[in-house]
C-alpha positions as CSV (number, residue, x, y, z in Angstrom):
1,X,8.1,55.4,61.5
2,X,4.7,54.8,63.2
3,X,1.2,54.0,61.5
4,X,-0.9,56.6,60.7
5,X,-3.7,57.7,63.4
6,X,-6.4,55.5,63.6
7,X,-4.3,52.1,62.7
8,X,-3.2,51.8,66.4
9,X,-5.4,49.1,68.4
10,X,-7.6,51.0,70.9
11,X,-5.6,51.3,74.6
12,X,-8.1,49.1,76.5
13,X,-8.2,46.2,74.0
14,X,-4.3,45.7,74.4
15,X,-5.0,45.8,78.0
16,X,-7.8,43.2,77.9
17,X,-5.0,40.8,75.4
18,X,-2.0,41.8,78.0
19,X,-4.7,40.7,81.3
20,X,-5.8,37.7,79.4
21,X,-2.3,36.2,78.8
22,X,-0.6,37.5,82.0
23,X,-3.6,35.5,83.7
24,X,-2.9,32.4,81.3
25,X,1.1,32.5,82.2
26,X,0.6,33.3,86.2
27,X,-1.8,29.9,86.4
28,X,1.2,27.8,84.8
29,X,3.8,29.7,87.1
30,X,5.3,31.6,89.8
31,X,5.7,34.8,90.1
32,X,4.1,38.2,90.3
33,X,1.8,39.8,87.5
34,X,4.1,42.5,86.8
35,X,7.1,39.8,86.1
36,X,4.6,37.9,83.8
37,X,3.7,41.4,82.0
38,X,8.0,42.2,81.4
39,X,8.1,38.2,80.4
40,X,6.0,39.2,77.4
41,X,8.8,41.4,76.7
42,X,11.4,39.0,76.8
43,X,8.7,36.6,74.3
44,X,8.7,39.6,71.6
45,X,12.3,39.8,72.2
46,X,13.2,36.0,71.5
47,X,10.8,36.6,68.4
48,X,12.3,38.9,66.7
49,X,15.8,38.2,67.4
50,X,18.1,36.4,64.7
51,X,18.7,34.0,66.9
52,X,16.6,30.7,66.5
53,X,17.6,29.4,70.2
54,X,15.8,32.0,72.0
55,X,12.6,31.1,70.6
56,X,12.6,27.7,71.0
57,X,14.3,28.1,74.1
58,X,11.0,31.1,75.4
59,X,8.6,28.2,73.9
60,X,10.1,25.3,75.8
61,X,10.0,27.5,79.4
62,X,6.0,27.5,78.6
63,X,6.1,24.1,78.1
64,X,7.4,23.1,81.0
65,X,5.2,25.4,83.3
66,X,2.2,23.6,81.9
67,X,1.1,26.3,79.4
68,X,-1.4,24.4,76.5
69,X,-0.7,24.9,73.1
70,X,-4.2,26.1,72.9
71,X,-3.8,29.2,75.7
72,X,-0.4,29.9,73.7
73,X,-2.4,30.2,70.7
74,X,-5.4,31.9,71.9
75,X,-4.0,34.1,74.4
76,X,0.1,34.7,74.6
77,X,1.0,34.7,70.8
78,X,-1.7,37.2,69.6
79,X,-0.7,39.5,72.9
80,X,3.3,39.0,72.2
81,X,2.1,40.0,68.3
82,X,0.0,43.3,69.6
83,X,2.9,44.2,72.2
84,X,4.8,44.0,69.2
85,X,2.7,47.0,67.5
86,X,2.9,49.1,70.2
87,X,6.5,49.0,70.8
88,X,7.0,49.8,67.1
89,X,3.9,53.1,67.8
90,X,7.0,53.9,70.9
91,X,9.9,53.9,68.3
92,X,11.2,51.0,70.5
93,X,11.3,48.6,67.6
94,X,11.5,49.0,63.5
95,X,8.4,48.1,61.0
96,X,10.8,45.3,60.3
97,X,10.9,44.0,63.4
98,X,7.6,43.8,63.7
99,X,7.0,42.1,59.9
100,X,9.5,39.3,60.8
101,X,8.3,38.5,64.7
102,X,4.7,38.3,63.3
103,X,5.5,36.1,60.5
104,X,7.9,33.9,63.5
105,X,4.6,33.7,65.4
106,X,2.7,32.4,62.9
107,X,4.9,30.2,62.1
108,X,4.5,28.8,65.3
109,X,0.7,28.6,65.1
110,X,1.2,26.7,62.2
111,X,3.2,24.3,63.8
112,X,1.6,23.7,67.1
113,X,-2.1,24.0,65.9
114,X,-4.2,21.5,65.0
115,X,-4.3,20.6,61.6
116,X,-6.8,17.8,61.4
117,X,-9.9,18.0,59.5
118,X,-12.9,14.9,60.2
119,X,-14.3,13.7,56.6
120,X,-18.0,14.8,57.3
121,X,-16.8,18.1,59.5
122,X,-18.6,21.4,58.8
123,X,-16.8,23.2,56.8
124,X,-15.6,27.4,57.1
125,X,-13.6,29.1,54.7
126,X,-11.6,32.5,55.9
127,X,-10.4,34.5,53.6
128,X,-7.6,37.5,54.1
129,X,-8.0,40.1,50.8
130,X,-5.4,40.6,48.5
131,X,-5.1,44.6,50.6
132,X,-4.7,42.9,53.8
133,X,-1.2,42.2,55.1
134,X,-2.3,41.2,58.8
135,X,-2.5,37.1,58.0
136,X,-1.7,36.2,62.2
137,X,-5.5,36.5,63.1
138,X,-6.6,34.5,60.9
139,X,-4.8,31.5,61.5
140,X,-5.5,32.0,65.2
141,X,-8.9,31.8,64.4
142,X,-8.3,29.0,62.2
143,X,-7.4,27.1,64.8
144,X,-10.0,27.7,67.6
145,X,-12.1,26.7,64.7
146,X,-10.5,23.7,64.1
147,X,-10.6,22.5,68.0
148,X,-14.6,23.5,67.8
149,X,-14.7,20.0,65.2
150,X,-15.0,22.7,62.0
151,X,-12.9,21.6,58.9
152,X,-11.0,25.3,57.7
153,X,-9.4,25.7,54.7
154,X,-7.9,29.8,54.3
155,X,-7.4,31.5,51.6
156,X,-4.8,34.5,51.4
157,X,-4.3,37.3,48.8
158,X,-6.1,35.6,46.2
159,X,-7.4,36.6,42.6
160,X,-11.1,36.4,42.5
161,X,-10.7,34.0,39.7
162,X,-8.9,31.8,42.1
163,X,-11.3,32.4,45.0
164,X,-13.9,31.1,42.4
165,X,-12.5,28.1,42.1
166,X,-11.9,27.4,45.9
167,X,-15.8,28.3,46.2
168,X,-16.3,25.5,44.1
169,X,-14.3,22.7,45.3
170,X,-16.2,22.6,48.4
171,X,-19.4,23.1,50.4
172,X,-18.7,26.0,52.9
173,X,-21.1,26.2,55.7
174,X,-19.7,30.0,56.9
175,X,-17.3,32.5,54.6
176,X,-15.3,34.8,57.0
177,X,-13.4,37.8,55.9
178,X,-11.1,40.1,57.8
179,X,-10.9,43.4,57.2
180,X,-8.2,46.2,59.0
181,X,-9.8,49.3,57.9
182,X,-12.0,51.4,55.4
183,X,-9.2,51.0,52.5
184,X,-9.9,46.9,52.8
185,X,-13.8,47.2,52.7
186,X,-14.0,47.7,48.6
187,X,-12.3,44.4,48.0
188,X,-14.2,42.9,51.0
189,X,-17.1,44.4,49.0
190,X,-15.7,42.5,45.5
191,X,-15.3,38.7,47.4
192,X,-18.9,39.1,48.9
193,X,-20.2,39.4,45.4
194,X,-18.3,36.8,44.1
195,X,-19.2,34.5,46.5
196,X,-23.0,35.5,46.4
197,X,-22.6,34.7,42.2
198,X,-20.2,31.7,42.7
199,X,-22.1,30.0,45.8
200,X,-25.9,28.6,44.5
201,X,-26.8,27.6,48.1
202,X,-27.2,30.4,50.8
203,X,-23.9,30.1,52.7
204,X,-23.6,33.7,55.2
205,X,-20.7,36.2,54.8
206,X,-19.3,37.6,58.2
207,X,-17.0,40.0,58.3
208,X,-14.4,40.6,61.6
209,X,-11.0,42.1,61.9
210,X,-10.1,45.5,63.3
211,X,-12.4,47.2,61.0
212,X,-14.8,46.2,63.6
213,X,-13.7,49.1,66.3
214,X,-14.2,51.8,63.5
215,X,-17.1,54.0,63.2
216,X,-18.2,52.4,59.7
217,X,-21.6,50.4,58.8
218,X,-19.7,47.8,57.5
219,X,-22.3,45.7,56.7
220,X,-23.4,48.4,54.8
221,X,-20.6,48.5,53.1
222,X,-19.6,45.0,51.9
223,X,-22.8,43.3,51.8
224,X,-22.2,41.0,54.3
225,X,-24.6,39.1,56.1
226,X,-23.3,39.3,59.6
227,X,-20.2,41.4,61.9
228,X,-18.5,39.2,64.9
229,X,-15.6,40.0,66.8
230,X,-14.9,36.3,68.1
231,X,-15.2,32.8,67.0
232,X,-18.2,31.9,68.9
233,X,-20.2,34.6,67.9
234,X,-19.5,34.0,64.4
235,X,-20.8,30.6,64.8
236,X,-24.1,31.4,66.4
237,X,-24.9,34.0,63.9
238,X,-24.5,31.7,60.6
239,X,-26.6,29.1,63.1
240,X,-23.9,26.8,63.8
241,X,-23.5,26.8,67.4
242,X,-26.1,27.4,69.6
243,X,-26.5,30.0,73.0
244,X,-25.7,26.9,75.8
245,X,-22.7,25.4,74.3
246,X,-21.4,29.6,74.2
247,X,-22.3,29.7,77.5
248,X,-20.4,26.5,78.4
249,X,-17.5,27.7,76.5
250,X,-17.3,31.4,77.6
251,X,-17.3,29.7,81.4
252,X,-14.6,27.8,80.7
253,X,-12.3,30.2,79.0
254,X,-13.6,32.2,82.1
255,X,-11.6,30.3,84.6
256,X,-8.3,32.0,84.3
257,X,-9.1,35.3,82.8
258,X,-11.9,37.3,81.0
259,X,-12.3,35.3,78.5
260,X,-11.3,38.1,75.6
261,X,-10.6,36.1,72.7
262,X,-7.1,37.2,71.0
263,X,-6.1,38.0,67.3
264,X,-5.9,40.3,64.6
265,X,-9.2,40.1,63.5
């Protein structure tokens, strides 16, 4: 079965993911780029096969050829995850196939990112509605976040009452919310309104995902403060990084690649 039209992630921005990573695995080892493109293949593969080995066996190759756990998070997991959805749009692999390699990988960005958060860090909280069922992401994010000195708590298909009392606990200097498409953007719309009632401080709303590449005012929409399609730019629109520590950062995540920043949104 393949997603309706308009679900499928636009041909150039799986390009952009497949260049990024291809670029991330030739710098760590041999080979031509075409044999790095059908060794993303084999990572889906290992993914969603039964068979446990294969992915800690694809992992520990990576390993060994120098690849960080931070490229394999930023870069090769969320292009395995979108060379996942397109092999399901080809019929090549089942909706199931795809549901349990995604949840595999991120697993594994649960495992290999960094999970620890300084006392008197900034704090973000990202939030995936209770309509979304793309969680990988986010936890991507979560992580680049997290190695940017942020402390990141996430908060996935919750009740607004619940979401109230997360808004409590803690000062949040950002709230980000992914959204896949127009059927997300009326509870996007709810959690912006209970933040603005819950939150007594101004603390900004942005809003990224997928939702992004659709012809929608989505700030319009939601109430949002800001739109951002990467980590960085979120940051310096709710004031928290400035323009020369992007630039700093967009160079170096420019040495290997162009610096296209993976995920679900």
């Amino acid at each position: 079965m393949r997603p309706v039209t308009g679900s499928v992630m636009e041909p150039e921005e799986v390009t952009r993911l497949a260049r990024r990573a291809i670029a991330v695995l030739a710098a760590h080892g041999p080979g031509r780029s075409d044999g790095m493109a059908r060794r993303l293949v084999q990572m889906s593969d290992a993914f969603i096969s039964p068979e446990e080995d294969q992915r800690h066996d694809v992992l520990l190759r990576l390993r060994q050829d120098g690849v960080s756990n931070e490229d394999l998070v930023d870069h090769v997991i969320p292009a395995v995850a979108r060379l996942m959805g397109e092999r399901w749009f080809a019929d090549d692999i089942s909706f199931a196939h795809v549901t349990i390699g995604a949840a595999r990988l991120q697993e594994t960005v649960r495992a290999i990112g960094r999970h620890d958060d300084a006392e008197d860090a900034r704090a973000i909280l990202l939030v995936v509605p209770r309509s979304e069922h793309h969680t990988l992401g986010t936890f991507v994010l979560a992580d680049q976040l997290r190695r940017r000195g942020y402390a990141v708590d996430i908060a996935v298909d919750r009740h607004p009452r619940q979401l109230v009392e997360v808004l409590r606990k803690r000062r949040y200097h950002m709230v980000g919310i992914t959204a896949s498409g127009r059927r997300t953007l009326a509870s996007v719309r709810e959690l912006v309104d209970i933040i603005r009632l819950t939150v007594t401080r101004v603390t900004p709303v942005i809003i990224g995902g997928p939702v992004l590449d659709k012809d929608l005012d989505v700030l319009a929409l939601t109430g949002a403060d800001h739109t951002a399609r990467d980590a960085i730019s979120a940051l310096m629109k709710c004031g928290l990084e400035r323009a020369g520590k992007r630039a700093l950062s967009m160079a170096n995540s420019n040495r290997t690649g162009d610096g296209v920043t993976g995920g679900e949104g």
